[in-house]
BAKOL-591076 format. One record per atom (N, C-alpha, C): residue number from 1; x, y, z. Coordinates in steps of 0.001 Angstrom, whole numbers, plus 500000, padded with zeros to 6 digits. Example, Ala and Ser with C-alpha at 12.3 -4.5 7.8 and 13.67 -1.06 7.14 Angstrom:
# residues 2
REC,seq,x,y,z
REC,1,513190,494310,507800
REC,1,512300,495500,507800
REC,1,513200,496700,507800
REC,2,512850,497750,507080
REC,2,513670,498940,507140
REC,2,512900,500030,507870
//
This chain:
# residues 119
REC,seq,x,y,z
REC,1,500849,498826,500000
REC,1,500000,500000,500000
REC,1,500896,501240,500000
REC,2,500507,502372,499193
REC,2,501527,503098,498974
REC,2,501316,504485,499704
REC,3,501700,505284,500078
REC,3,501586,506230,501074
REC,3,501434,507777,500462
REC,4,500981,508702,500922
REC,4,501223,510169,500106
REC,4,502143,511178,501117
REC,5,502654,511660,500197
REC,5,503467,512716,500686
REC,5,503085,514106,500685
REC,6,503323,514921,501827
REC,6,502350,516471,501543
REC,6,503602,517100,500519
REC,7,503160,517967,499797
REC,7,504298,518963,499058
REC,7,503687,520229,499188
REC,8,504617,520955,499115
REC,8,504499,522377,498735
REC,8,505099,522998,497863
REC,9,504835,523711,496784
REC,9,505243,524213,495962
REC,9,505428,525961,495843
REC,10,506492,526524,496405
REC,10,506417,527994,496523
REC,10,506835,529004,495260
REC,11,506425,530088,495004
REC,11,507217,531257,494453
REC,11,506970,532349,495131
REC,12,508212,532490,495547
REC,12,508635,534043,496616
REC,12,508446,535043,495583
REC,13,507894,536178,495726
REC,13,508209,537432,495751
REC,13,508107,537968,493937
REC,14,506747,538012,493209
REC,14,507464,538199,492355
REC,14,506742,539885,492023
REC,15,507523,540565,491776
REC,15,507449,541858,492309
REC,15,507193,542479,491014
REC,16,506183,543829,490790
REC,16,506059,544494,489455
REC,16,505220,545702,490163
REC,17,505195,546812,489268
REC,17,504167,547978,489658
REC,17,502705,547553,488799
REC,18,502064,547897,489927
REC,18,500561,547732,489980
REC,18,500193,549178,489792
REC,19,498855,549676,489387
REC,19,498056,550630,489880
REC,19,496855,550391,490860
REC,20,497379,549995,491664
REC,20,495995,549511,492959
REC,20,496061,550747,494013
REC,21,494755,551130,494355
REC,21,494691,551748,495711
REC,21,493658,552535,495800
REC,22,492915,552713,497217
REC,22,491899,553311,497396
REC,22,492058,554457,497168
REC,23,492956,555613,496815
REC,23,493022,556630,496621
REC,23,493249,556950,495131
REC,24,492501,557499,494521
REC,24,493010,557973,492865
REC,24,494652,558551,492879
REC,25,495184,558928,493340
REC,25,496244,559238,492952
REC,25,497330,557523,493746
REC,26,496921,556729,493854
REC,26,497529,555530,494377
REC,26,497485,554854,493048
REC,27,496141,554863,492399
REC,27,496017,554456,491337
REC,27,496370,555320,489633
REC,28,497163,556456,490351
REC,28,497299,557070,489017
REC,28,499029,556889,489059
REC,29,500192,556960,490269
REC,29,500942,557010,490307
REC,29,501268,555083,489980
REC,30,500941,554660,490882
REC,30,501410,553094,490496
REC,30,502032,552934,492153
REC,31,502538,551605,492399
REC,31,503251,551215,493491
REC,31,504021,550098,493164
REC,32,504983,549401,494159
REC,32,505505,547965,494159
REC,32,504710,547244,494791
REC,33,504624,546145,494170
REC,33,503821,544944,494977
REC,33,504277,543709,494567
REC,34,504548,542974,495763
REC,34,505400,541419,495957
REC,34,504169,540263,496094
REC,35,503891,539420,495169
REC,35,503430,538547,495141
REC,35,504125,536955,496044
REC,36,503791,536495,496534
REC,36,503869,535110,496751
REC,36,503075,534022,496879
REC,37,503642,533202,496546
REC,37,501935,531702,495884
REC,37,502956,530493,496677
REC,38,501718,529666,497281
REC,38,502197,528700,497685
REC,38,501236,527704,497204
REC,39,501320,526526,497017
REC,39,500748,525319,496447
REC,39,500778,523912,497223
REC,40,499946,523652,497848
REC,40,500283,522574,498602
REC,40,499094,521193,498178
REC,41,499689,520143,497650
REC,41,499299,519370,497226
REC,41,499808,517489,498018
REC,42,498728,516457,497977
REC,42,499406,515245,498440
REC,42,500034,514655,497258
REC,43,500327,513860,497026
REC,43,501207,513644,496117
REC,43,501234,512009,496390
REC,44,501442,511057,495362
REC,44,501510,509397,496052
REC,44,503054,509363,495834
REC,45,503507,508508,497555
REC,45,505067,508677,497189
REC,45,505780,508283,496430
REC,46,505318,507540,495491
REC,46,506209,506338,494147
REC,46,505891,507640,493031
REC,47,505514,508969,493466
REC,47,505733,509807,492417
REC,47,507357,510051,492029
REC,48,507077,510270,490206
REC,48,508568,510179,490305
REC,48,509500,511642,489836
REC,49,507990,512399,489884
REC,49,508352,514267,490210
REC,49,509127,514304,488554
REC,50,509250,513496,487301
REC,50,509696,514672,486046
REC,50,508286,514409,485341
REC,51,507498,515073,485115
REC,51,506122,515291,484578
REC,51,506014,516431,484919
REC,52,505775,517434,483898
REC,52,505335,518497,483957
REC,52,503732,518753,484108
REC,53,503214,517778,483252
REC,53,502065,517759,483211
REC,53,500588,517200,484652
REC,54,501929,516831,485522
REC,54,501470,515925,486703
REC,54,501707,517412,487976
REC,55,502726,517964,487829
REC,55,502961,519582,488748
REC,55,502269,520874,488047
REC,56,503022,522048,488359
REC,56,502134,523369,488200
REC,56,503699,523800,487709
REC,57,503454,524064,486386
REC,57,504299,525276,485641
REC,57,504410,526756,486484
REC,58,505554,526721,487070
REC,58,505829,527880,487581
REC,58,505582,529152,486616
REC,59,505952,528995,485006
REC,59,505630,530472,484007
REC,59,504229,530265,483992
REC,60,503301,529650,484185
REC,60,501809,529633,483922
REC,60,501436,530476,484912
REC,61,502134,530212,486453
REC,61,501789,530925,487645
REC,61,502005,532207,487349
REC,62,503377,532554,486758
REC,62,503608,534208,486736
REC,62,502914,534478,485631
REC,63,502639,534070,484722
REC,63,501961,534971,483399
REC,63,500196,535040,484029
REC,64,499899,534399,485038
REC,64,498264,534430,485626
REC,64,498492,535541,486531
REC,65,499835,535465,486989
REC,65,499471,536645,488836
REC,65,500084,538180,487365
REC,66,500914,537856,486557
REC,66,501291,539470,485840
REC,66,500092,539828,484848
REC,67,499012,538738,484603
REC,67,497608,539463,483738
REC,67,496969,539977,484837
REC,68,496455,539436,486216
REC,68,495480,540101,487225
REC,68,496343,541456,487345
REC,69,497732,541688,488045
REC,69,498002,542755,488410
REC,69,497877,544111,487296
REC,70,498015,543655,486066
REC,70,497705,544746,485154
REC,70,496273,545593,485128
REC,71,495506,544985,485459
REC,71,493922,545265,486145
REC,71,494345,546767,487073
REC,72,493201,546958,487389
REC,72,493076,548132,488598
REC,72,492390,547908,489323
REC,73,492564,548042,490580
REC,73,491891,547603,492209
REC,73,492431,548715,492996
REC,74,491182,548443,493408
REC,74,490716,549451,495251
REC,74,491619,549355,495967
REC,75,491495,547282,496384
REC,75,492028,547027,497275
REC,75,493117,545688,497637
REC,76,493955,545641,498106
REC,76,494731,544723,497575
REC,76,494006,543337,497767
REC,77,493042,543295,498821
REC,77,492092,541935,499189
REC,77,491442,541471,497957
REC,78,490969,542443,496929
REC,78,490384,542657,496181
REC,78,491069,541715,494369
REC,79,492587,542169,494636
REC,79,493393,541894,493686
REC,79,493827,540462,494280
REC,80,493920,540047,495564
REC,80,494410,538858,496343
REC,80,493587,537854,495570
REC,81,492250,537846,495903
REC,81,491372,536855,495514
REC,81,491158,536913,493899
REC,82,490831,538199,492858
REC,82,491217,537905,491561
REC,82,492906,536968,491580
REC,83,493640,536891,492000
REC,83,494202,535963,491681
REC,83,494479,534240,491936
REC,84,493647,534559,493604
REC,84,493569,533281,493919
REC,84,492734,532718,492879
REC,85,491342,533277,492402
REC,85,490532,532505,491983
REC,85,491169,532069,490428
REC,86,492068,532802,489835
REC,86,492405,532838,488872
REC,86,493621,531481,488339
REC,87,494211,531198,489293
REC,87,495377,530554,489179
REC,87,495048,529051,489601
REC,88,493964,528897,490686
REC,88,493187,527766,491328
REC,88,492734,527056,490219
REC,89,492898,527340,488919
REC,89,492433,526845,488054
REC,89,493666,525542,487084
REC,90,494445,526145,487830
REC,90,495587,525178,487220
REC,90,495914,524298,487757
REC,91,495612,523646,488624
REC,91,495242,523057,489780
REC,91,494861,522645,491013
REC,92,493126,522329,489865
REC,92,491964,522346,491080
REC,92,491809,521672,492437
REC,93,492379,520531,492495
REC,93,492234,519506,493341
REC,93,493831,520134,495300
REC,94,494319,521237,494458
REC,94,495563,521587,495542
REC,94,494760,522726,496713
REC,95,495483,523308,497298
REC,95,494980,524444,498133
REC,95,496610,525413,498042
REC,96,495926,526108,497278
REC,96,496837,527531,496500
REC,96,496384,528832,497840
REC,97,497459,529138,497957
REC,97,498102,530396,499228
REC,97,498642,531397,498212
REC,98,497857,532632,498426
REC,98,498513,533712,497845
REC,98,498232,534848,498927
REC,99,499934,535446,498717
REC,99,499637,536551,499742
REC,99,500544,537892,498863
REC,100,499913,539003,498775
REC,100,499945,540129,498160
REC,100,500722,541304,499072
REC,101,501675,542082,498826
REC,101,502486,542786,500074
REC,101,502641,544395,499046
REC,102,501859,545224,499321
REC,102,502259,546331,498603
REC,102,503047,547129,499623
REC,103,503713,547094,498832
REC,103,505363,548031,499434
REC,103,505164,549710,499665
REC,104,505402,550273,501113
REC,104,505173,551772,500957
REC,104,503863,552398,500569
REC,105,503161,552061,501558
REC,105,501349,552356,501243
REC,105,501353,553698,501799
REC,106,500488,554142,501342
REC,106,500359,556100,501800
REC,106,500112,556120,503294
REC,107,501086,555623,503939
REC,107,500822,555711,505773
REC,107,502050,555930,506165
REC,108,501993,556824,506984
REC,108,503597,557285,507844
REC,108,503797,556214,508035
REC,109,505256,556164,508396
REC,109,506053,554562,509300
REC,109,505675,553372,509055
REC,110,505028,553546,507886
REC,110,504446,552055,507331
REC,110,505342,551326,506564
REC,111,505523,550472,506658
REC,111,507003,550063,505492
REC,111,505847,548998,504219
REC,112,505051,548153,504508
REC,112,504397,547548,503753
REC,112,502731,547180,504680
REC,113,502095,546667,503662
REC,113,500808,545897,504219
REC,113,500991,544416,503424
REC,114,499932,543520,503990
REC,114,499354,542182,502941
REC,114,498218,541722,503317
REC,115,498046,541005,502516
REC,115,496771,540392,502879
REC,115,497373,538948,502182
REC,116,496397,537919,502642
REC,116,496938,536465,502405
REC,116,495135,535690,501630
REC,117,495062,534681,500829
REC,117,493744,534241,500652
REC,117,494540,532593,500618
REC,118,494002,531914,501186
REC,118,494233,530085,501156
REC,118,493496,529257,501008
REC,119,493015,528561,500081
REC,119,492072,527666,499885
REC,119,492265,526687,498862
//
């Protein structure tokens, strides 16, 4: 009887200017914002991991999170879940973690915010 293994599959940080923000001029100037996706899937352990077609194309991930961010949003919760829902599609059966970090939000002493969506 063969056993499963948990995996996770990450991409740290992948960073581009957005126009997101509750303020029109947030959204007229642009900002940085750091993406990260996590993928956690069981896996049967006699997997033998070279199948592409059996994992998640890491360029599928970035060309899904760099079409949502080209969009315009309010709010980054807002842009979080357009991408969760967006990327969940590449594989349905996992539970995909995305957490969104806009860098330098219009608040004194603020260095960043995020928000996270997991399902």
């Amino acid at each position: 009887m063969s056993r499963s293994l948990e995996t996770t599959l990450s991409i740290n940080t992948i960073r581009v200017k957005a126009y997101h923000g509750w303020y029109a001029s947030e959204r007229k100037l642009g900002g940085m914002y750091s993406i990260s996706i996590n993928v956690y899937a069981n896996v049967d352990e006699n997997e033998n991991f070279e199948d592409l077609e059996e994992s998640v194309n890491y360029e599928n991930i970035y060309s899904n999170v760099i079409e949502i961010m080209q969009k315009e949003f309010r709010l980054i919760e807002s842009c979080c879940k357009a991408i969760h829902d967006n990327i969940r599609r590449l594989k349905p059966n996992a539970v995909w973690e995305v957490t969104i970090v806009k860098e330098n939000p219009p608040i004194k002493f603020v260095g960043s915010t995020s928000y996270t969506i997991k399902g």
